[in-house]
C-alpha positions in Angstrom: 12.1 -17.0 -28.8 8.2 -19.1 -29.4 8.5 -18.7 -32.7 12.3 -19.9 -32.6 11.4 -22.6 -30.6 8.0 -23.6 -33.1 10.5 -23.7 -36.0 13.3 -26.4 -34.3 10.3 -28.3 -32.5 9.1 -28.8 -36.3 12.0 -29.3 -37.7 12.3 -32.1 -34.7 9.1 -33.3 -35.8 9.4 -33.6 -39.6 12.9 -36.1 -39.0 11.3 -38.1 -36.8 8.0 -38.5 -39.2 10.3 -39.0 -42.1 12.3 -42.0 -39.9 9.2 -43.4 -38.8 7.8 -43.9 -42.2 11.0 -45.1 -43.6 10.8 -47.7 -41.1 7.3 -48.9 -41.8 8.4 -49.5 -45.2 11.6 -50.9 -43.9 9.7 -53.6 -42.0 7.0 -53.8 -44.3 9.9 -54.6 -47.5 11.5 -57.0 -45.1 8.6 -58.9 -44.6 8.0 -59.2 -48.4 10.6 -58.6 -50.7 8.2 -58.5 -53.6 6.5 -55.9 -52.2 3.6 -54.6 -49.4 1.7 -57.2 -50.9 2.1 -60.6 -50.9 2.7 -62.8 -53.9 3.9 -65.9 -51.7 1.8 -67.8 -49.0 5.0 -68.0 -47.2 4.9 -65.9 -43.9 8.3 -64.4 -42.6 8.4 -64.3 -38.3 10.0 -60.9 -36.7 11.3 -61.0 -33.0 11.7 -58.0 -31.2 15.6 -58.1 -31.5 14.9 -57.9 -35.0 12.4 -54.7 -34.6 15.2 -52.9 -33.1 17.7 -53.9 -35.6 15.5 -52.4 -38.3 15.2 -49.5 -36.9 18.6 -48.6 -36.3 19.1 -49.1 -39.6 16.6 -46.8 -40.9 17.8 -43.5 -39.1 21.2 -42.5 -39.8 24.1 -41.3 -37.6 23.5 -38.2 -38.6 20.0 -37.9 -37.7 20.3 -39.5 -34.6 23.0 -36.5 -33.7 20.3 -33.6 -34.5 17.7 -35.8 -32.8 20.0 -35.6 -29.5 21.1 -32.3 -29.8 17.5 -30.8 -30.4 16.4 -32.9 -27.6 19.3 -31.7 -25.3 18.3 -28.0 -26.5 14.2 -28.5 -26.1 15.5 -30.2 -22.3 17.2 -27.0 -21.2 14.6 -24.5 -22.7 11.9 -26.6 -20.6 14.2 -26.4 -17.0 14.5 -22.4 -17.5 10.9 -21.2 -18.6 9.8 -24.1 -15.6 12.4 -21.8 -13.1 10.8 -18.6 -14.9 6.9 -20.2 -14.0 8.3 -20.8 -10.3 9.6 -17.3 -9.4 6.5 -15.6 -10.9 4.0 -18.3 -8.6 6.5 -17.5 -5.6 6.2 -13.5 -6.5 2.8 -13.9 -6.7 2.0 -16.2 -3.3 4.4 -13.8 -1.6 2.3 -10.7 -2.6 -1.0 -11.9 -1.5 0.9 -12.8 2.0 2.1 -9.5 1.8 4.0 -8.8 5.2 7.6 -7.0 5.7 9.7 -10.4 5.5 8.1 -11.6 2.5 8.8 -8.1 0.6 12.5 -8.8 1.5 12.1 -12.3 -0.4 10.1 -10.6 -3.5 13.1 -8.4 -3.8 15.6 -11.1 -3.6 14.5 -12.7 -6.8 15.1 -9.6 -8.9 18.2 -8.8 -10.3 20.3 -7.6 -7.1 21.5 -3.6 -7.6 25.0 -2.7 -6.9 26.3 -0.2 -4.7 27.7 3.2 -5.9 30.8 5.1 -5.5 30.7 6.7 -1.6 28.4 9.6 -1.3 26.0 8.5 -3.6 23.6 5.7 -2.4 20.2 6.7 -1.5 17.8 4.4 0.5 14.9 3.7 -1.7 11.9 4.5 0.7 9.1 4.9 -1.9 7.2 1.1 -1.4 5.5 0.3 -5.2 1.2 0.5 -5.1 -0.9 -2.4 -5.5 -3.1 -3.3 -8.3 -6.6 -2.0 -7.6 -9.4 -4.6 -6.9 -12.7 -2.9 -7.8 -14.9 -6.2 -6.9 -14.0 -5.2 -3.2 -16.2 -2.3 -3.5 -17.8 -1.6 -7.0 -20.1 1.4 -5.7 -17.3 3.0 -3.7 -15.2 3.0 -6.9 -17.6 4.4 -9.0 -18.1 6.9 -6.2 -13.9 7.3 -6.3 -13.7 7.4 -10.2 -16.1 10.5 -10.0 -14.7 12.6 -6.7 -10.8 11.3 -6.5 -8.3 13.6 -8.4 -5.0 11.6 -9.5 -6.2 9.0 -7.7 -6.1 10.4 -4.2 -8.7 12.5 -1.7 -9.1 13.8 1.4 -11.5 11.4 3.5 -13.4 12.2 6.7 -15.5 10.1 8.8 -18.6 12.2 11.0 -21.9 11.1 12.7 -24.1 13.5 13.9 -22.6 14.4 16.9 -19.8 16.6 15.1 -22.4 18.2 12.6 -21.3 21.6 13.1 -17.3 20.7 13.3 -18.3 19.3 9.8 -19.9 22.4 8.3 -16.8 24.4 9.3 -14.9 21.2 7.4 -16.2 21.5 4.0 -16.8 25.4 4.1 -13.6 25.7 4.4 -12.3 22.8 2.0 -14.6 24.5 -0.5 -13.5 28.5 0.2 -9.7 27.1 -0.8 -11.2 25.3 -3.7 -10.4 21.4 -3.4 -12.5 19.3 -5.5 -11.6 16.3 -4.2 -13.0 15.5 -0.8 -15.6 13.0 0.7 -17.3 12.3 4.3 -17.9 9.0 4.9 -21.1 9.3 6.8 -22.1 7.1 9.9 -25.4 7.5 10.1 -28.6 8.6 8.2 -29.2 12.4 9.6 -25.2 13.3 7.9 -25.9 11.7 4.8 -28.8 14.1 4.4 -26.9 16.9 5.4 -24.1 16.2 3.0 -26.2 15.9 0.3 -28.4 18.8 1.3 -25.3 20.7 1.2 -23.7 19.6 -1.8 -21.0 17.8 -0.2 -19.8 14.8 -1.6 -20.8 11.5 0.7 -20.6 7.7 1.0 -22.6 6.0 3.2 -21.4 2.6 3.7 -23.9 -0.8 3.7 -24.9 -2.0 6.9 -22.6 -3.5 9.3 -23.4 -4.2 13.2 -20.3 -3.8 14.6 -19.2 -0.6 12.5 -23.0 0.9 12.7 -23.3 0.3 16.4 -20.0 2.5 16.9 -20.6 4.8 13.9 -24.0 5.9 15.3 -23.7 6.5 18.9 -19.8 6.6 19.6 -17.5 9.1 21.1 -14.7 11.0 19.1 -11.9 8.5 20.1 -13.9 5.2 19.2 -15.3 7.1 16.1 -11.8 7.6 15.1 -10.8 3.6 15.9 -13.3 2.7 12.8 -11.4 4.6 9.8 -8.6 1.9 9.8 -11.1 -0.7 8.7 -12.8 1.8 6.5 -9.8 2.9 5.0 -8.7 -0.4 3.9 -11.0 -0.5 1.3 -10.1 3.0 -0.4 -6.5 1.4 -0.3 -7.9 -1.9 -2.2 -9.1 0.1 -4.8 -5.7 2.2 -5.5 -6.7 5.9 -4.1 -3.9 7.4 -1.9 -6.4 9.2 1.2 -5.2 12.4 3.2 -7.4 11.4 6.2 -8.5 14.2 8.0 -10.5 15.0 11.4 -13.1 17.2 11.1 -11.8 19.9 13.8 -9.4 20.8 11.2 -9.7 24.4 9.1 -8.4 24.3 6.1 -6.4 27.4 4.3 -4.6 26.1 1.7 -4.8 22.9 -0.5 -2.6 20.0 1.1 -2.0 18.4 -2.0 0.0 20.9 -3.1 2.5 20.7 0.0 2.6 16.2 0.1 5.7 14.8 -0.7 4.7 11.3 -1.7 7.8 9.9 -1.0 6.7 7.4 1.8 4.2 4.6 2.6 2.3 7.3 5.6 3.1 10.8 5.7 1.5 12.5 8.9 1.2 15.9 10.7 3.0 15.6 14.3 1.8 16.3 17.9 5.0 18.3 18.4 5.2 22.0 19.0 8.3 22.9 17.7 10.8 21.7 15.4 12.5 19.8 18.2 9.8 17.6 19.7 8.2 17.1 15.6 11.2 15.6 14.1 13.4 14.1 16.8 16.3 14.7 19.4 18.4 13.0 21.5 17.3 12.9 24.7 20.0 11.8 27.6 18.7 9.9 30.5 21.1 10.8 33.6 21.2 7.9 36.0 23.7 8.9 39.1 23.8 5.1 40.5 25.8 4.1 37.6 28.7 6.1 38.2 30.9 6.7 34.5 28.1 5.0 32.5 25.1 7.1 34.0 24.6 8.7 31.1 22.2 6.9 28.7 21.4 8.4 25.2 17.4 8.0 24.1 15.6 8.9 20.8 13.0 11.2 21.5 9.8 12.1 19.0 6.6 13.4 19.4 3.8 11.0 18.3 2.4 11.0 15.0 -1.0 12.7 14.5 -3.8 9.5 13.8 -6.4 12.1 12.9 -4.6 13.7 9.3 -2.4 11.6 7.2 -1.8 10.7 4.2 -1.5 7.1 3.3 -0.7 5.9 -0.1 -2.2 2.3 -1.3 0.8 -0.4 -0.6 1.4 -3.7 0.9 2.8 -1.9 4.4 0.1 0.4 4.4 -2.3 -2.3 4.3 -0.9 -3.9 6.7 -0.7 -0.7 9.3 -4.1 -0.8 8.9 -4.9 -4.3 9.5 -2.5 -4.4 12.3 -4.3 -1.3 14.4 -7.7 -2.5 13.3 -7.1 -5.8 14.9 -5.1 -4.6 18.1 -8.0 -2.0 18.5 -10.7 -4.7 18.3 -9.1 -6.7 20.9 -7.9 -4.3 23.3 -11.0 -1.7 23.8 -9.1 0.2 26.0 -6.2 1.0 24.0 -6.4 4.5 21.9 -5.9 4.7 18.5 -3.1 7.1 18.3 -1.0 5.2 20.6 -1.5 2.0 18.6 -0.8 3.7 15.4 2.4 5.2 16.3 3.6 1.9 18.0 2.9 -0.2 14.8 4.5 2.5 12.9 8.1 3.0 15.0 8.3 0.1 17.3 11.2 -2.2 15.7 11.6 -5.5 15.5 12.6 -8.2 18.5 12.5 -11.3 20.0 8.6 -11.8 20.3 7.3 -8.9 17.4 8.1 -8.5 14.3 8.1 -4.7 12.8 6.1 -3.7 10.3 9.3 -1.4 8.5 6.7 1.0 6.6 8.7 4.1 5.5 6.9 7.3 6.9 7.7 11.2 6.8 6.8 13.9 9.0 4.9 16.9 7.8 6.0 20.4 8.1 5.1 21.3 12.1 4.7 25.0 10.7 2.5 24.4 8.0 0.4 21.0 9.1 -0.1 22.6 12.2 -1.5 21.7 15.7 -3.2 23.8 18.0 -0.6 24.2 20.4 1.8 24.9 18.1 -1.0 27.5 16.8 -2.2 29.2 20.7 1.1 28.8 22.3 3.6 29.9 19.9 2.4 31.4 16.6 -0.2 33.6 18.1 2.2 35.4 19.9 4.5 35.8 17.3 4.2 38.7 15.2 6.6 37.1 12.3 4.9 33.7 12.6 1.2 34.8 12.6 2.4 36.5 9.2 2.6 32.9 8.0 -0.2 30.9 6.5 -0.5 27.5 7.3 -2.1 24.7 5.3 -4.2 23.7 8.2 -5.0 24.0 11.8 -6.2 21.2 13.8 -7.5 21.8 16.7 -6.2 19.1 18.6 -5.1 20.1 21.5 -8.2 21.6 23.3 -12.0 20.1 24.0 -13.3 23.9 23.0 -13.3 22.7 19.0 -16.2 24.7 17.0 -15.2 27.8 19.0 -11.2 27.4 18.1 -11.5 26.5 14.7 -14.1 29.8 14.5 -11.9 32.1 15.6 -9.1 30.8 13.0 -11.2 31.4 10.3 -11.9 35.1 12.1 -8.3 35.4 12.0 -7.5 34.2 8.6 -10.0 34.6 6.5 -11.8 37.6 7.6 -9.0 39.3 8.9 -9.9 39.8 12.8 -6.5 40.6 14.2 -7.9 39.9 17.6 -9.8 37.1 16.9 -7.7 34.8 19.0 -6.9 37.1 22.1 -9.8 35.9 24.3 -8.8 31.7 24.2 -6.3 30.7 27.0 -3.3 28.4 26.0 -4.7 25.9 27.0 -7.8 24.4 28.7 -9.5 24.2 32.1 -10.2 20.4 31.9 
C-alpha cells in the first residue's frame, strides 16, 4: 500500500513540476517575446489577474482532473491511516489504565464476533498476558530466566520464624522433582539457609515498610506482603503457583493446572458441595408465600496457593488487596482476596470481573478435607493428592510430618494419633 501510495504521490509530483516549469517559461515568454532575454529596453507590467490567467492556461483540463482526483485519493488515504493512528493511541492509553471497563472498550474496537448456531457459544474466559517489562526488576528476571520453567514457578515467601515449615517445603518439592521453585526470603538468616541448602532464593532490596513486616511479622501479616511482591513477578510475564509453606507436596502441580483463567485457587471447602457451590435457601417464616429466599453459597478461596497468570485483572487483584490491606490493618488477607475476586459490581464499587477456577478439592487438598474425611476412608486414603495444606490446624510441622509418614514412607498409622481438629 506505501509503495502504492510512493508511486501516485510521484506521479502527483512530477505533473505539478512539469506545470510549474511550463509556467515560468510561460510568464517569462510573455514578458519577452524575443526571448528570456531582453533585446528591447521596453519593460512589459503583469498584475496579479494576469498571473492567474497565465497559469490557467499552462495546465490543461486534463491535468487539472488527475491533480483533483489524486488529491481527493491522497485526502481519504490521510483520514483512514489518521483513524488507524487514533484506535492504536486509544488501545494503548486504555491498556496502561488497565481496569475491567476499559478492557470492555479495548474489545469494542476490534472487529465484533458473531454469535453461533444455539449450543455452540462458549464464553471466552482466558484474559491475553501482558508484555513483560524487565526494567521493573532486571535482577529478579535474570533470577526468573534461570529457575522459571515455561515461564511460570512456584513462589513462597518465609522469614525465620517458619524455618522448619520451610525445610519440609522444599524436601518435598525436591523428592517429587520440580525444578522450578523459589522462596522469596524476608530476612538474612533464610537467605543463608536457602543457599546453604541448595534452594533456590531471592532476597529482595531494602524496603521499610516490607522489611519491618518481613522480619518480625506473624503468619497472617507475612502473608498480606506477597500481593505487593507478586506484582512484580506478574510485570515480568511469569505465571506464579503461590504456595504457603505448611503445604507437602506429592505430586507436581503443574501437571494438574488448567490455565484456563486469570486465578486458579485451591478451596477452603471440604467436600465437593461447599468447594464449588450450592444453593443455599434462606427460610424466613414472617414472609408468609415469599419466605423462601434462594442464596449462592461457596466456600472461600484459599489466599495461601494459587495460581495466578500475568494479566491486566490479575494485576489489578493484586493492587486492589495490597491497597485495601494497607489501609485497613485489621482486615485479613483471605477475606479481602475473595471479596475482590467475587463481589460484583453496584451502585458505589465497581467489580473487578477476573475469570477464576477452582481446583480439584480432592487433589489440592485442605486439611480438613484430609483429617476429617480422607483419613477415614479406606477408598479415599488410596488416592494421592497433589498437595496437603495444612490449613486448618495451628499444629503445622507435626501435621505436615505425619503426611509425609503416611505417604512417602508408608506409616499406615501415621495419622491415627491427631484429633480432627484442634484444642484452640
Amino acid at each position: 500500500m506505501r509503495s502504492r501510495t510512493l508511486g501516485r504521490s510521484a506521479k502527483l509530483a512530477a505533473v505539478v513540476s512539469g506545470a510549474t516549469v511550463g509556467c515560468i517559461l510561460a510568464f517569462a515568454f510573455h514578458l519577452n517575446p524575443y526571448g528570456i532575454v531582453a533585446r528591447s529596453s521596453s519593460s512589459t507590467i503583469i498584475n496579479s489577474d494576469n498571473a492567474q490567467v497565465l497559469l490557467a492556461e499552462c495546465v490543461t483540463s486534463e491535468q487539472m482532473k488527475l491533480l483533483k482526483t489524486e488529491s481527493l485519493l491522497m485526502r481519504a488515504r490521510n483520514m483512514k491511516l489518521q483513524k488507524q493512528i487514533d484506535a492504536l493511541n486509544e488501545k494503548l492509553r486504555l491498556a496502561h489504565q488497565g481496569n475491567g471497563e476499559d478492557m470492555k472498550r479495548v474489545s469494542v474496537l476490534d472487529e465484533r464476533p458473531k454469535a453461533g448456531p444455539f449450543g455452540t457459544v462458549k464464553a471466552i474466559k482466558t484474559s491475553p498476558t501482558i508484555a513483560p517489562n524487565e526494567n521493573v526488576n532486571p535482577r529478579l528476571a535474570k533470577i526468573l530466566n534461570e529457575v522459571a520453567a515455561e515461564k511460570e514457578l512456584i513462589v513462597a515467601l518465609a522469614n525465620s520464624n517458619v524455618k522448619q515449615m520451610l525445610e519440609v517445603w522444599f524436601t518435598n518439592i525436591k523428592r517429587v522433582g520440580i525444578p522450578n521453585y523459589l522462596v522469596v526470603a524476608l530476612d538474612d538468616e533464610i537467605a543463608d539457609f536457602c543457599k546453604l541448602k541448595s534452594v533456590p532464593v531471592y532476597k529482595r532490596d531494602p524496603e521499610e515498610g516490607v522489611d519491618s513486616i518481613g522480619k518480625t511479622g506473624t503468619n497472617h501479616a507475612v502473608s498480606g506482603l506477597k500481593f505487593r511482591i507478586l506484582r512484580e513477578f506478574l510485570q515480568l510475564g511469569y505465571s506464579v503457583l503461590l504456595s504457603d509453606v505448611d503445604i507437602v507436596y506429592l505430586q507436581n502441580p503443574f501437571d494438574h493446572l488448567y490455565r484456563d483463567s486469570d486465578v486458579e485457587s485451591m478451596s477452603d471447602g471440604h467436600d465437593n458441595v461447599t468447594a464449588y457451590g450450592y444453593d443455599d435457601v434462606f427460610d424466613d417464616q414472617t414472609f408468609g408465600w415469599g419466605c423462601y429466599a434462594h442464596t449462592m453459597r461457596i466456600w472461600v478461596y484459599n489466599s495461601g496457593f494459587f495460581y495466578i497468570r500475568p494479566t491486566i485483572l490479575s494485576i489489578a487483584l493484586l493492587d486492589r488487596v495490597a491497597t485495601r490491606l494497607s489501609h485497613e490493618p485489621k482486615s485479613w488477607d483471605q477475606a479481602v482476596f475473595n471479596e475482590e475476586l467475587f463481589f460484583p459490581s453496584h451502585p458505589v464499587y465497581e467489580g473487578l470481573h477476573a475469570s477464576r477456577r477452582t481446583m480439584d478439592v480432592y487433589l489440592f487438598m485442605n486439611s480438613k478435607v484430609f483429617f476429617r474425611t480422607v483419613r477415614n476412608d479406606d477408598r479415599l486414603r488410596r488416592l494421592k493428592p497433589v498437595i496437603v495444606h495444612v490449613n486448618y490446624h495451628p499444629d503445622k510441622l507435626p501435621r505436615m510430618q505425619a503426611v509425609v509418614d503416611f505417604y512417602v514412607n508408608g506409616k499406615q498409622d501415621a495419622l491415627q494419633s491427631f484429633p480432627v481438629g484442634s484444642s484452640w
